[in-house]
Backbone as a chain_set.jsonl record, in Angstrom:
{"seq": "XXXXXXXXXXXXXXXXXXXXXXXXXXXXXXXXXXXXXXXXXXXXXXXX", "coords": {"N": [[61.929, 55.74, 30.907], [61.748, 57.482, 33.448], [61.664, 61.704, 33.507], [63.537, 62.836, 34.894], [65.479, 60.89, 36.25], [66.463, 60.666, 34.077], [68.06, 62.492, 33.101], [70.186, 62.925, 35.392], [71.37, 61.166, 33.894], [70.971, 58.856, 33.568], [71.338, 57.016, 36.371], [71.317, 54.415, 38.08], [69.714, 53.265, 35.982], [68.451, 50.237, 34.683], [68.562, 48.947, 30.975], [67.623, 46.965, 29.205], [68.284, 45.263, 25.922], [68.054, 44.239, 22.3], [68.46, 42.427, 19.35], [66.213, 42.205, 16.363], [64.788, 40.435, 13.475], [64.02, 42.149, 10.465], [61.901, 42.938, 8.081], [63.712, 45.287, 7.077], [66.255, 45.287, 7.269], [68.338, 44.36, 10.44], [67.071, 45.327, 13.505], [67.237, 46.992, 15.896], [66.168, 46.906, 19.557], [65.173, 48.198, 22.403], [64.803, 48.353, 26.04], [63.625, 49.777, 28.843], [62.505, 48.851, 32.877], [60.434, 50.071, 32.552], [58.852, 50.845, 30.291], [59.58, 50.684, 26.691], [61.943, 51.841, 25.166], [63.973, 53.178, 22.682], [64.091, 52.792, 19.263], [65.168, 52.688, 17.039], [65.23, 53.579, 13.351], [66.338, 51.642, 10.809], [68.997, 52.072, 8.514], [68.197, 54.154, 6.171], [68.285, 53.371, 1.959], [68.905, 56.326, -0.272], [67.871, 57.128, -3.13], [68.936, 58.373, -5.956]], "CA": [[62.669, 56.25, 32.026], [61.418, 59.302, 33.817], [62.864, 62.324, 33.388], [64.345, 63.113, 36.241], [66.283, 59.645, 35.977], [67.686, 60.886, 32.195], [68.898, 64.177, 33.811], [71.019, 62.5, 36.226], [72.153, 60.493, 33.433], [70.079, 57.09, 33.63], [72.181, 56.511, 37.462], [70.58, 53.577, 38.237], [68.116, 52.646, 35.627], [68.726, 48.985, 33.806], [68.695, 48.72, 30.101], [67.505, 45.75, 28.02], [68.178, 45.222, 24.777], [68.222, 42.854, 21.416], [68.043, 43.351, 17.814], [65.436, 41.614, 15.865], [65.371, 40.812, 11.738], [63.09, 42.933, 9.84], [61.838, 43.399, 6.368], [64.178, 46.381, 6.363], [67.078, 44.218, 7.976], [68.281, 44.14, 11.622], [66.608, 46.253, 14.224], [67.736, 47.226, 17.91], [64.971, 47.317, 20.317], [66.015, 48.475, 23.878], [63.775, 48.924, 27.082], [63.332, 49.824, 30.5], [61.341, 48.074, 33.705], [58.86, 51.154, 32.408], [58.55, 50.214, 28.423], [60.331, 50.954, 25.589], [63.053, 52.919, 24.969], [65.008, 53.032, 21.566], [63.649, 51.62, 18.447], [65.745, 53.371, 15.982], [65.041, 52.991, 12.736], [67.394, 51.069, 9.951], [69.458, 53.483, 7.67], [67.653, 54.086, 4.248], [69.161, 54.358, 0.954], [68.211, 56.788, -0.888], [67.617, 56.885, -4.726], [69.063, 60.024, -6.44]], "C": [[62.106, 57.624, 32.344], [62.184, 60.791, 33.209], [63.616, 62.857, 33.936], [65.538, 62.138, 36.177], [66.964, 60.592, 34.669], [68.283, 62.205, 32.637], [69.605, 64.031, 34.344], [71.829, 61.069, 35.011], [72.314, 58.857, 33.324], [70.958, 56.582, 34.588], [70.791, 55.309, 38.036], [69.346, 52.694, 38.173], [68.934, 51.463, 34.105], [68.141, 49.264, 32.344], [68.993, 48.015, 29.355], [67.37, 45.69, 26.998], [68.361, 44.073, 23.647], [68.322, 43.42, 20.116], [67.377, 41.888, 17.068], [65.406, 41.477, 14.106], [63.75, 41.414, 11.694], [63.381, 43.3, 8.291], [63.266, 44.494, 6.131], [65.892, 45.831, 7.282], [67.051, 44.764, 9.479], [67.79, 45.332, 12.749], [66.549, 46.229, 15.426], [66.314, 47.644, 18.607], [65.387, 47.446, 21.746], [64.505, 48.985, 24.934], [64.36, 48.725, 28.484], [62.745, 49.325, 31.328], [59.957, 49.043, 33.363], [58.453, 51.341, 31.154], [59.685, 50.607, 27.652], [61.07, 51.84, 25.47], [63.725, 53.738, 24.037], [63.766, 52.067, 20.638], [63.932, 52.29, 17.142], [65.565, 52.827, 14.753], [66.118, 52.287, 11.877], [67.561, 52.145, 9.056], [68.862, 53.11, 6.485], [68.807, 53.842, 3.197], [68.382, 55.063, 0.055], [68.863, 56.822, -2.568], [67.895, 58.322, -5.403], [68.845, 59.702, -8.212]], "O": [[62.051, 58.614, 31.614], [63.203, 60.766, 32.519], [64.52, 63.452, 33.349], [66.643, 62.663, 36.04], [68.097, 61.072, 34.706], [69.238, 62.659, 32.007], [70.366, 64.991, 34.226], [72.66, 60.241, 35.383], [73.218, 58.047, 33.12], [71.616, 55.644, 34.137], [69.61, 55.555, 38.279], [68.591, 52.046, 38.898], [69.585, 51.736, 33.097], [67.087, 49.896, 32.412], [70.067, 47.977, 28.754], [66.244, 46.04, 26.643], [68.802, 42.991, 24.033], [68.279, 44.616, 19.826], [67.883, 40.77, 17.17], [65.966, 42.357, 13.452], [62.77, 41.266, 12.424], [64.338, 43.685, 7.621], [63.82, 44.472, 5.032], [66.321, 46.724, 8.012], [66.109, 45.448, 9.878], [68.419, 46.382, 12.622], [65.817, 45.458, 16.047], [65.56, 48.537, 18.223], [66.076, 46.513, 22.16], [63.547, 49.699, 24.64], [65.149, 47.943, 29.016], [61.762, 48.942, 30.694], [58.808, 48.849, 33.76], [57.543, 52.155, 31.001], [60.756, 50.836, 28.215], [60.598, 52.927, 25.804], [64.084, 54.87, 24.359], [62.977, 51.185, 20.975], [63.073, 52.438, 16.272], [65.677, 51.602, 14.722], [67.168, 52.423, 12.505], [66.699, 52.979, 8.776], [68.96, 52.034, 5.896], [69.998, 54.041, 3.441], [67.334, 54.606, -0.401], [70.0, 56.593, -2.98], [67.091, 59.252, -5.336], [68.861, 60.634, -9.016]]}, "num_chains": 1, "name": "protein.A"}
């Protein structure tokens, strides 16, 4: 998304999304008509 568009608060820009499995389990993938968007990663755990 431009950034002009995300400044105004994504007013009239579509947002496709899914979540896919992955080695590290489920993972959200989200895009725009202009690529990718989001592809946050999965929460760790960590090892103390």
């Amino acid at each position: 998304m431009p950034l002009s568009a995300y400044r105004k608060g994504g007013l009239n820009v579509s947002i496709e999304y899914t979540t896919v499995a992955s080695p590290a389990g489920p993972l959200l993938v989200a895009a725009t008509g202009r690529g990718l968007c989001s592809e946050p990663a999965p929460p760790t755990r960590w090892r103390w």
